[in-house]
PQR file with spaces between the fields and no chain letter, atoms N, CA, C, O and H, PARSE charges and radii, in Angstrom:
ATOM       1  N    UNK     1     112.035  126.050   93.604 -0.4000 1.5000
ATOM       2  CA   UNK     1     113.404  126.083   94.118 -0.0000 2.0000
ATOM       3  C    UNK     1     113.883  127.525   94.184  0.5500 1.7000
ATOM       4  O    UNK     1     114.146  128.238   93.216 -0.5500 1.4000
ATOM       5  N    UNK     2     113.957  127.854   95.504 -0.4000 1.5000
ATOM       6  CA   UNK     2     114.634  129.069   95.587 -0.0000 2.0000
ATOM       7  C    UNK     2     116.027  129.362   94.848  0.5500 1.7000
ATOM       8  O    UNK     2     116.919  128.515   94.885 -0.5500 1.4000
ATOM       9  H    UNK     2     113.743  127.275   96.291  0.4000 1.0000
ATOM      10  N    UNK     3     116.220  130.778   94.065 -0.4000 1.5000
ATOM      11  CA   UNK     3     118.215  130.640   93.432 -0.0000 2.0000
ATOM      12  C    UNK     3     119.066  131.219   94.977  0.5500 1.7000
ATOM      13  O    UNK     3     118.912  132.284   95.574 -0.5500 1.4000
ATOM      14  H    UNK     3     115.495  131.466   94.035  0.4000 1.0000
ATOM      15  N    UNK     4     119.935  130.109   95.280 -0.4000 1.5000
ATOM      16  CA   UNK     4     120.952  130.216   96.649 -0.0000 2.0000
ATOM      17  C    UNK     4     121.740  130.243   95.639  0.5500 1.7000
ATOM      18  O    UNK     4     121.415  130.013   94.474 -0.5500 1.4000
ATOM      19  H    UNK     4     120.060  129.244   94.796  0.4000 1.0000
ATOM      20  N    UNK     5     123.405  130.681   96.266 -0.4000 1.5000
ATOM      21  CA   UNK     5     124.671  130.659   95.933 -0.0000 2.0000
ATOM      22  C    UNK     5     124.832  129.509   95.708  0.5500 1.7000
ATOM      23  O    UNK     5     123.755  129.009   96.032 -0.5500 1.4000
ATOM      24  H    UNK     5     123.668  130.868   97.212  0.4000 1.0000
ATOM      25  N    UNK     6     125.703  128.446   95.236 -0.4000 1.5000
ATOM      26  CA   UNK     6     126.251  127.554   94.879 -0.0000 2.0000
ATOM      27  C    UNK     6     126.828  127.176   96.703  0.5500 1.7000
ATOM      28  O    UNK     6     126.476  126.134   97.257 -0.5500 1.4000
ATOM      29  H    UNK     6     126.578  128.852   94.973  0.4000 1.0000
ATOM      30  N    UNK     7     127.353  127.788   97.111 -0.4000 1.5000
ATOM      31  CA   UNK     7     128.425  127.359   98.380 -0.0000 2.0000
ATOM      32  C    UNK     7     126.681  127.325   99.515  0.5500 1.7000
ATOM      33  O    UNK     7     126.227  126.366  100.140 -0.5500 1.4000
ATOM      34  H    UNK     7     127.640  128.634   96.661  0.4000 1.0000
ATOM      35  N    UNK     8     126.381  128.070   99.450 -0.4000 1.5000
ATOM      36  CA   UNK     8     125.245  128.275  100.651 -0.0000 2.0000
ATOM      37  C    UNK     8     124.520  126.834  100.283  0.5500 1.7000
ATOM      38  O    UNK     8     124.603  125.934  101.119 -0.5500 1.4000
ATOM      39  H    UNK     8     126.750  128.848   98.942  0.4000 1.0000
ATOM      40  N    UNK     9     123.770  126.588   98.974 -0.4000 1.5000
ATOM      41  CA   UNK     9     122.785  125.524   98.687 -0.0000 2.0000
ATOM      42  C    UNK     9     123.484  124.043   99.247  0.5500 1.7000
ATOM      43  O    UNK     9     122.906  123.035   99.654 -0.5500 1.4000
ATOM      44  H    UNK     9     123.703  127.319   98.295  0.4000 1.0000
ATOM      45  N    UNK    10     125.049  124.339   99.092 -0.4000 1.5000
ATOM      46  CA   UNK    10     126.203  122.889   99.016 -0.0000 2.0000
ATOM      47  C    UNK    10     125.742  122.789  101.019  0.5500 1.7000
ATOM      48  O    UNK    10     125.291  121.829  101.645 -0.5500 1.4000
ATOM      49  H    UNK    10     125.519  125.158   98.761  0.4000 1.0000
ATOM      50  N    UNK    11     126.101  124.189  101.509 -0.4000 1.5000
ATOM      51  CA   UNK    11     126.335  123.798  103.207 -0.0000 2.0000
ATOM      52  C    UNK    11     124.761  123.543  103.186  0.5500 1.7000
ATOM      53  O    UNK    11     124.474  122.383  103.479 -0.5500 1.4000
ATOM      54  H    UNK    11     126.467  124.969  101.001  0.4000 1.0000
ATOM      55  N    UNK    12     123.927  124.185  102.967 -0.4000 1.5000
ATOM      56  CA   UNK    12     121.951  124.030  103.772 -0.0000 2.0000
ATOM      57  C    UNK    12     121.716  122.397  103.253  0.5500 1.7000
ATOM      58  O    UNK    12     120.763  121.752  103.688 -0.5500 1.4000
ATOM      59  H    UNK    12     124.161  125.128  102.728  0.4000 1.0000
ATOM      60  N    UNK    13     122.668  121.828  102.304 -0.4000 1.5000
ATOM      61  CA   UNK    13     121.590  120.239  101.622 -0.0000 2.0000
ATOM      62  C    UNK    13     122.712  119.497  102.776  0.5500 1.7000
ATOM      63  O    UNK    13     122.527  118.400  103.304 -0.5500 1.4000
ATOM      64  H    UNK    13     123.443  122.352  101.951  0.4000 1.0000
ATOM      65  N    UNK    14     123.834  120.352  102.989 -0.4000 1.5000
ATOM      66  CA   UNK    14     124.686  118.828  103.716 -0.0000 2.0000
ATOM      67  C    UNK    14     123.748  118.742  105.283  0.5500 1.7000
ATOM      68  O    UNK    14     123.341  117.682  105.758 -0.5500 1.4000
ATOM      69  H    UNK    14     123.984  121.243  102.560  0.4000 1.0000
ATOM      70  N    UNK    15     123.524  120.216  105.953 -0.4000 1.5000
ATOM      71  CA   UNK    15     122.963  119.596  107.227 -0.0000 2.0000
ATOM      72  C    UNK    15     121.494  119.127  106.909  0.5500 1.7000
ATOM      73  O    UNK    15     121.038  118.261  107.655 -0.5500 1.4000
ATOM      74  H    UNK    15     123.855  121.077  105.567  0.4000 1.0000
ATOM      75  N    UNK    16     120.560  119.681  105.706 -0.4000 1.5000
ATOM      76  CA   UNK    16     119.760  118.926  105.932 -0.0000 2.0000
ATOM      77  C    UNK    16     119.401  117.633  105.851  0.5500 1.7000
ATOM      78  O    UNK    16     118.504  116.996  106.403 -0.5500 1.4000
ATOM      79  H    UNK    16     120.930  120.384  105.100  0.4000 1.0000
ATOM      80  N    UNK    17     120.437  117.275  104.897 -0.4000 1.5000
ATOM      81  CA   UNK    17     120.628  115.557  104.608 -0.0000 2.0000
ATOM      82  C    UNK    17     120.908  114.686  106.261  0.5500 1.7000
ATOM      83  O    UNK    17     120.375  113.673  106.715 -0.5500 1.4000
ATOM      84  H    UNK    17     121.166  117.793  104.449  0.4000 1.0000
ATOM      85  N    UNK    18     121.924  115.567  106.812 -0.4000 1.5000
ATOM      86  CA   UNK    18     122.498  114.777  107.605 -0.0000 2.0000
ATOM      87  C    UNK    18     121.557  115.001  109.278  0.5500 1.7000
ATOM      88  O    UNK    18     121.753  114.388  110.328 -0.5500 1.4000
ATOM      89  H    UNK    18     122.356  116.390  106.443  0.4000 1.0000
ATOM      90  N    UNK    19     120.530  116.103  108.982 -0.4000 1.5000
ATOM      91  CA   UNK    19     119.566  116.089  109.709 -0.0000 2.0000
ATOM      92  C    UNK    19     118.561  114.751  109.475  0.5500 1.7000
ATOM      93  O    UNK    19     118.236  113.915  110.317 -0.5500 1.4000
ATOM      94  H    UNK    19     120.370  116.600  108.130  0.4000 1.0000
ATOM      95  N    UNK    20     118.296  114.802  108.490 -0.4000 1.5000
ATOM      96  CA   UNK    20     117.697  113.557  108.090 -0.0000 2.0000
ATOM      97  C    UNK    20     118.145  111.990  107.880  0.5500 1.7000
ATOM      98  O    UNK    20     117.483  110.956  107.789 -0.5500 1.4000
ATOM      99  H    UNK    20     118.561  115.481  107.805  0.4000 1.0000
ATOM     100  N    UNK    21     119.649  112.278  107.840 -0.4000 1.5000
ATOM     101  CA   UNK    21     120.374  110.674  108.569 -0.0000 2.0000
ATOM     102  C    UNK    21     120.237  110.589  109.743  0.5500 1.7000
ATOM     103  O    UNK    21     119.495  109.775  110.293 -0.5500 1.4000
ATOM     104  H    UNK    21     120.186  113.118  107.914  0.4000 1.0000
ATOM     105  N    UNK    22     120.949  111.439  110.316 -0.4000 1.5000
ATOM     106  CA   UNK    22     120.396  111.100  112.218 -0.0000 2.0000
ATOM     107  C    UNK    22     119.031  110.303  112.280  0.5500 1.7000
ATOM     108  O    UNK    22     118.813  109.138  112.615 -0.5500 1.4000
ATOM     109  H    UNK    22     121.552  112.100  109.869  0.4000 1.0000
ATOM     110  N    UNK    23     117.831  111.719  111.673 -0.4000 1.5000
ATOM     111  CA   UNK    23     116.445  110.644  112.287 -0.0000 2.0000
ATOM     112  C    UNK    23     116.549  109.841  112.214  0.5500 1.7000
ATOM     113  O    UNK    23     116.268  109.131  113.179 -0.5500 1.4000
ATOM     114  H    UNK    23     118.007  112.665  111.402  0.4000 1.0000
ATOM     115  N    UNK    24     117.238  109.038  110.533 -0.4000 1.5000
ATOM     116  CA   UNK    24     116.960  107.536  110.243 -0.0000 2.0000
ATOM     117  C    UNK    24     117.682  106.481  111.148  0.5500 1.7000
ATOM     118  O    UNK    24     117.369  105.425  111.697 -0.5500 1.4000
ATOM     119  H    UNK    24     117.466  109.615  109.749  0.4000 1.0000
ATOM     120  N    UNK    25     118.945  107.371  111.028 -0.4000 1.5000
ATOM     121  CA   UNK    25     119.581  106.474  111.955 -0.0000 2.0000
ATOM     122  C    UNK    25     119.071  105.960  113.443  0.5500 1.7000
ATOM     123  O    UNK    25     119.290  104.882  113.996 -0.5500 1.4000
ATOM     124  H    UNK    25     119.199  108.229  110.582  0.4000 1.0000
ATOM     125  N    UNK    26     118.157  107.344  113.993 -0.4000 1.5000
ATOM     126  CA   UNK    26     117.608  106.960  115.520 -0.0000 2.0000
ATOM     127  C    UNK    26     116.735  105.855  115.375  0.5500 1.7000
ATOM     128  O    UNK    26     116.658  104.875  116.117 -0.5500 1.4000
ATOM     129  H    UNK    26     117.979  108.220  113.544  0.4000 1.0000
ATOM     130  N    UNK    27     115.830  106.195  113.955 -0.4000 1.5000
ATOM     131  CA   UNK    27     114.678  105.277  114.052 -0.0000 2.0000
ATOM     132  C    UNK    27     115.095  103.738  113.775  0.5500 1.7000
ATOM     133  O    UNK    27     114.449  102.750  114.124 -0.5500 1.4000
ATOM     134  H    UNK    27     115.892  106.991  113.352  0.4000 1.0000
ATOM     135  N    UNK    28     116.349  103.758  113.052 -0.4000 1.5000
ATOM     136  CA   UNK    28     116.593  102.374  112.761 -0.0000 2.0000
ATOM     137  C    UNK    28     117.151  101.284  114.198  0.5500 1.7000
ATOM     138  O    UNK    28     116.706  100.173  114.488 -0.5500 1.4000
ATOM     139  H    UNK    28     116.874  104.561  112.768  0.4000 1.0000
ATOM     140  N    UNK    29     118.110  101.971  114.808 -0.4000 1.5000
ATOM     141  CA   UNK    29     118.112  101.716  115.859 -0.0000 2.0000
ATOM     142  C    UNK    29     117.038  101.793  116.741  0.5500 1.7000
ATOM     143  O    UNK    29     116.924  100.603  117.033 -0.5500 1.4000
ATOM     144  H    UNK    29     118.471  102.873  114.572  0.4000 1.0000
ATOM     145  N    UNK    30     116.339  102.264  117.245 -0.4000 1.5000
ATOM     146  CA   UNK    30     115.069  101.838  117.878 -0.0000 2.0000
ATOM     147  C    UNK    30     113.997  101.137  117.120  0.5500 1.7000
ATOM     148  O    UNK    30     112.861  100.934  117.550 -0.5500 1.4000
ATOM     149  H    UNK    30     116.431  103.231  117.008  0.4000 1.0000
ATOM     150  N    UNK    31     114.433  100.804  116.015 -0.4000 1.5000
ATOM     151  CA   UNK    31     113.719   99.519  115.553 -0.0000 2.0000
ATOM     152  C    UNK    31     114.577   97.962  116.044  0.5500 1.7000
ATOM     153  O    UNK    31     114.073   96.946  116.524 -0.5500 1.4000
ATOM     154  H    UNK    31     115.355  100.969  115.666  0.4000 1.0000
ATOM     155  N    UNK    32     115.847   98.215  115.753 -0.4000 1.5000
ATOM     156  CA   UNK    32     116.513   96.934  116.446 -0.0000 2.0000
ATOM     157  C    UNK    32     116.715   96.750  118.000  0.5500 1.7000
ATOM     158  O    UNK    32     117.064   95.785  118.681 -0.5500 1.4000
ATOM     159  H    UNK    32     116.256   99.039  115.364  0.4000 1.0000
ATOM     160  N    UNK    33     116.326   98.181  118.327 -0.4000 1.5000
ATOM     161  CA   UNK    33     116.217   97.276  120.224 -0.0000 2.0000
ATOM     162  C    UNK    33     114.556   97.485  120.248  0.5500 1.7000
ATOM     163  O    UNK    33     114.158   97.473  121.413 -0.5500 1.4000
ATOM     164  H    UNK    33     116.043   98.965  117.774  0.4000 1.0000
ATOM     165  N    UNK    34     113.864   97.605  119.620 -0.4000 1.5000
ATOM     166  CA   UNK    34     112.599   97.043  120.183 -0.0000 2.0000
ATOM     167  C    UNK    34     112.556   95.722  119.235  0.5500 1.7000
ATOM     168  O    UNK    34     111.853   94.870  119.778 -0.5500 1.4000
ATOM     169  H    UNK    34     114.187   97.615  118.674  0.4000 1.0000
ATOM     170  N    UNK    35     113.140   95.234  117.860 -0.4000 1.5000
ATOM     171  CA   UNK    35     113.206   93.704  117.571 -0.0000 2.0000
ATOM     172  C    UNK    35     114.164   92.792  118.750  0.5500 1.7000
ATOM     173  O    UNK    35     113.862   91.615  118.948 -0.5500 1.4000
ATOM     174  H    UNK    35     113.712   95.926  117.419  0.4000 1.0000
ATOM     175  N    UNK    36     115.173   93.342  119.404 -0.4000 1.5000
ATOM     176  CA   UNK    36     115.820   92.579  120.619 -0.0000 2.0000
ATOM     177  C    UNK    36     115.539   92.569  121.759  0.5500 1.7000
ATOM     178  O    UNK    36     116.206   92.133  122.697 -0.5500 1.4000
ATOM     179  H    UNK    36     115.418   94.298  119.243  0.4000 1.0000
ATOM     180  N    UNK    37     114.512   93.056  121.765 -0.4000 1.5000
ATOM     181  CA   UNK    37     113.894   92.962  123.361 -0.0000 2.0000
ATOM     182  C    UNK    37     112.604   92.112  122.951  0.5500 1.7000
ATOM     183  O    UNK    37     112.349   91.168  123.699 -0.5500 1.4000
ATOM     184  H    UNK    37     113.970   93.410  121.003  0.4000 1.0000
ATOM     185  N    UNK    38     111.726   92.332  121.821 -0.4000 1.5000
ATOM     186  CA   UNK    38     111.160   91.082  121.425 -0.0000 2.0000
ATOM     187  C    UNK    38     111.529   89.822  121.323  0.5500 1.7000
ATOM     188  O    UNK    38     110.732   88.928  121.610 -0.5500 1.4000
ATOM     189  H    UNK    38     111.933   93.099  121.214  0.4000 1.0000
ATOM     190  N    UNK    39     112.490   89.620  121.000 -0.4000 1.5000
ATOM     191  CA   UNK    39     113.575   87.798  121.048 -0.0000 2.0000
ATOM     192  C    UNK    39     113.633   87.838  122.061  0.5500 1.7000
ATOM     193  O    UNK    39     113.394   86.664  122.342 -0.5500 1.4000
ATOM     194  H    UNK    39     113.137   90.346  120.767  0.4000 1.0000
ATOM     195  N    UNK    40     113.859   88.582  123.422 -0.4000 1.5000
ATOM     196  CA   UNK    40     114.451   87.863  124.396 -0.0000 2.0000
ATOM     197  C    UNK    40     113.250   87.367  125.282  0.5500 1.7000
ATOM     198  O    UNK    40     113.409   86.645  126.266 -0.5500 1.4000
ATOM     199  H    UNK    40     114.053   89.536  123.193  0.4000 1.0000
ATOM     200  N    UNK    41     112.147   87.780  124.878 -0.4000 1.5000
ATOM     201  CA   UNK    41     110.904   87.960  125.500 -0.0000 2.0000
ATOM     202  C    UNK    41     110.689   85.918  125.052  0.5500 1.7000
ATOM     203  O    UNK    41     109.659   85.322  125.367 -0.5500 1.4000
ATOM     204  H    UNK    41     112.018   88.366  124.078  0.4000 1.0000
C-alpha cells in the first residue's frame, strides 16, 4: 500500500469503487436482457 494523503486515498477509492460499480452494473444488466430475450424465445 502506497502512503497517499488521507483526502487523495478518500477521492482515488471513491472513483475506483464507482469505476467498478458501473462495470457491475453494465454486466448485470446485460445479464438480464440476455435472460429476457431468452424467455421470449
Amino acid at each position: 500500500m502506497v502512503c497517499r494523503p488521507p483526502e487523495l486515498t478518500s477521492s482515488w477509492l471513491a472513483r475506483e469503487l464507482g469505476q467498478a460499480f458501473e462495470q457491475a452494473q453494465a454486466a448485470i444488466n446485460q445479464q438480464g436482457y440476455n435472460d429476457r430475450q431468452e424467455q421470449q424465445r
